[in-house]
N, C-alpha and C positions, 0 to 999 in steps of 0.2 A: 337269438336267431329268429324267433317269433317278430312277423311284422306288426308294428303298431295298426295301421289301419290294413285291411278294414276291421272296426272292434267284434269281436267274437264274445261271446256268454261268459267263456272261458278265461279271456286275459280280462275284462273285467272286475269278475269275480277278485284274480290273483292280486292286481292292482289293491282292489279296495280292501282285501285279508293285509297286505303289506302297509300301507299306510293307517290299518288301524289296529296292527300291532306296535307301531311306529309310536304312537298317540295323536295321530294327525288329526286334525276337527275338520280341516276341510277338503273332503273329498268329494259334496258337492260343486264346487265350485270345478275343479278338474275335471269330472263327471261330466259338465256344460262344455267347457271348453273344447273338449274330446269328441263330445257326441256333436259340435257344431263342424269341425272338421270332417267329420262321420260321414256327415250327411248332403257335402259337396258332391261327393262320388258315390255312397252309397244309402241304402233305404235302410232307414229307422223302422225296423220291423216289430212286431206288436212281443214277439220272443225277448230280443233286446232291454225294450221298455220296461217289460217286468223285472228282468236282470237287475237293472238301472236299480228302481225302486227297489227291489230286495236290499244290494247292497248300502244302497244309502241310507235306509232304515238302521241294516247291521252296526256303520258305524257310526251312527248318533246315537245310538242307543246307549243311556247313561252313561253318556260322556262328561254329563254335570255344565256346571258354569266357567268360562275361562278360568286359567290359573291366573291370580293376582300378584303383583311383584309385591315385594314387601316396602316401607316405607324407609327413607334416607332422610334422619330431620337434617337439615339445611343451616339452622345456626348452630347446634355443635358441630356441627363439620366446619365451620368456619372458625371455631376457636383455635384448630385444629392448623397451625405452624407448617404449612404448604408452601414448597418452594416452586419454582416453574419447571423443575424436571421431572418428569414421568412418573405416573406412580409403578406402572407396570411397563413389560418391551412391549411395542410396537402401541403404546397408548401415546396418546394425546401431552403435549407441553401445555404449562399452565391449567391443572389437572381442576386448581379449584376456581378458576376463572368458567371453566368448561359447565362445571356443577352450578355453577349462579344464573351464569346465562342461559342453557336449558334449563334450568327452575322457572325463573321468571319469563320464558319465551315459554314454556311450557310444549317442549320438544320432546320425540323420542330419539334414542341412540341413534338412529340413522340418518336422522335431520340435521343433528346437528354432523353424524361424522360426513358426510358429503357438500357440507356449507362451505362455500370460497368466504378468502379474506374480505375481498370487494363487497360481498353481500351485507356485510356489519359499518354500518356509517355513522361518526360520532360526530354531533354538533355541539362542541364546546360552550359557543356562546348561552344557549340555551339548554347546557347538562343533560342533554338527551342522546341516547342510544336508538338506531334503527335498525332492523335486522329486516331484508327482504331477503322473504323464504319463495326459497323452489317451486314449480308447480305439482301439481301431485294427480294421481286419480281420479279426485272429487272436482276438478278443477278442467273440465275439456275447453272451456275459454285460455287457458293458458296464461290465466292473468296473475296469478302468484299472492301473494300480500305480505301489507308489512306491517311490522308488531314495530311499537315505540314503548321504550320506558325513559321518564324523567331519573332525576336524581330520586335516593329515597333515605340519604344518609341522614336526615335529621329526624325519619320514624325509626332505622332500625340501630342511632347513632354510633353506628360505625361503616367504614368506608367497604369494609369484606361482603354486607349483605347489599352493597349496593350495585348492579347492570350497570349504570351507566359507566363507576369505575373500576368495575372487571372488563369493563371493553376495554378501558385505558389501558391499564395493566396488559391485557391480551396483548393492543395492537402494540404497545412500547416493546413487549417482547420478541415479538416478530419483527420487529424491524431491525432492535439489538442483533438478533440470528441471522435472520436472512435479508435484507435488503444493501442494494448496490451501495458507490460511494458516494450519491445523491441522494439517496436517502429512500431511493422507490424500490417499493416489494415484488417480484416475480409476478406477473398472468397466472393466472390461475393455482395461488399458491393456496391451500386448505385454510379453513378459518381455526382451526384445529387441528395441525401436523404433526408427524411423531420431530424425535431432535434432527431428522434430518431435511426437515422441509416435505417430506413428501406424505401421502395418505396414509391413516393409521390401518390398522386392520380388525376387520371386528372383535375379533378374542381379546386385543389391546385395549380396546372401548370395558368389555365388558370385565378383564382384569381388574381395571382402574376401579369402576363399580366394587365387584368385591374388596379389594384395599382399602374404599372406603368402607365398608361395613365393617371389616376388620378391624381396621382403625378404631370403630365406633363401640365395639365389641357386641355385632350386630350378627346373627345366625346368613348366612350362605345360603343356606337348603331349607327347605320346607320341610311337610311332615309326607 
């Protein structure tokens, strides 16, 4: 029932107690966002300001270094007898196709779970995979980029650590599933769908993840 603006010392304060019991790192950033709405309609008064600073001291204080994910080695997971159905509900088909191509594009989970099929282009002739990625943040030209990989099955001789033919594999599957009786795939079908053609959901992404480490008999949790 407390209105958000205009910011008070008080809902501040409560803000930044909740999100850094939460473990959240960034409350400056929220801090900026808030104080710049703030300051449309009302004065950033010198009270305020100190607030600000207190709090944001509070929750950085030995917060330490990011937590680091743990490492998934990539050729034994590929000796690893994977079929193209899911490892978990609401993950991803083609579970180990997913893991080669984020390796080698060097993605994180959200990049790759919001990629259309259209964006992954494979030129036969010349064994090459192209992936044009989204624009992001860093990117206010909105110009995007594209990562290429060759073949690489003759360094890691075998076809499972290779991109260009986990594309194959990928796009043959998707089209096996979903495409018409011409042989063309949906508008904007995911490049990465669950078995029913539609978007996965994050907890499915991150299932899949665990399963492999499980699989690898790899720890889940930290310390």
């Amino acid at each position: 029932s407390v209105p958000v603006l205009p910011l008070t010392e008080e809902g501040i304060k409560a803000v930044a107690a909740q999100m850094k019991s939460a473990g959240y790192r960034t409350f400056p950033n929220f801090l900026l966002a808030a104080k710049g709405r703030h300051r449309k309609h009302f004065e950033w008064n010198d009270d305020l300001r100190l607030c600000s600073q207190e709090c944001t001291q509070s929750t950085q204080r030995g917060i330490g270094p990011p937590r680091q994910s743990l490492e998934i080695p990539l050729r034994p997971l590929m000796d690893i007898q994977m079929t193209a159905y899911p490892l978990a509900e609401s993950g991803p088909i083609c579970p180990g196709e997913w893991a080669v191509l984020s390796a080698f594009h060097i993605l994180r989970g959200a990049e790759s779970a919001v990629a259309l099929e259209s964006s992954l282009v494979i030129n036969v002739s010349a064994k090459s995979e192209t992936w044009h990625l989204p624009v992001s943040k860093t990117d206010p030209q909105a110009i995007g980029c594209a990562r290429t990989w060759g073949c690489v099955c003759s360094v890691n001789d075998s076809d499972k650590l290779c991109p260009v033919h986990a594309a194959i594999r990928l796009k043959a599957e998707l089209v096996r599933r979903f495409a018409d009786a011409s042989g063309n795939l949906p508008a904007g079908l995911p490049l990465f769908p669950n078995t029913e053609g539609g978007w996965c959901s994050k907890s499915g992404f991150v299932a899949t993840i665990a399963a492999m480490a499980r699989t690898l008999c790899l720890s889940t949790t930290d310390s």
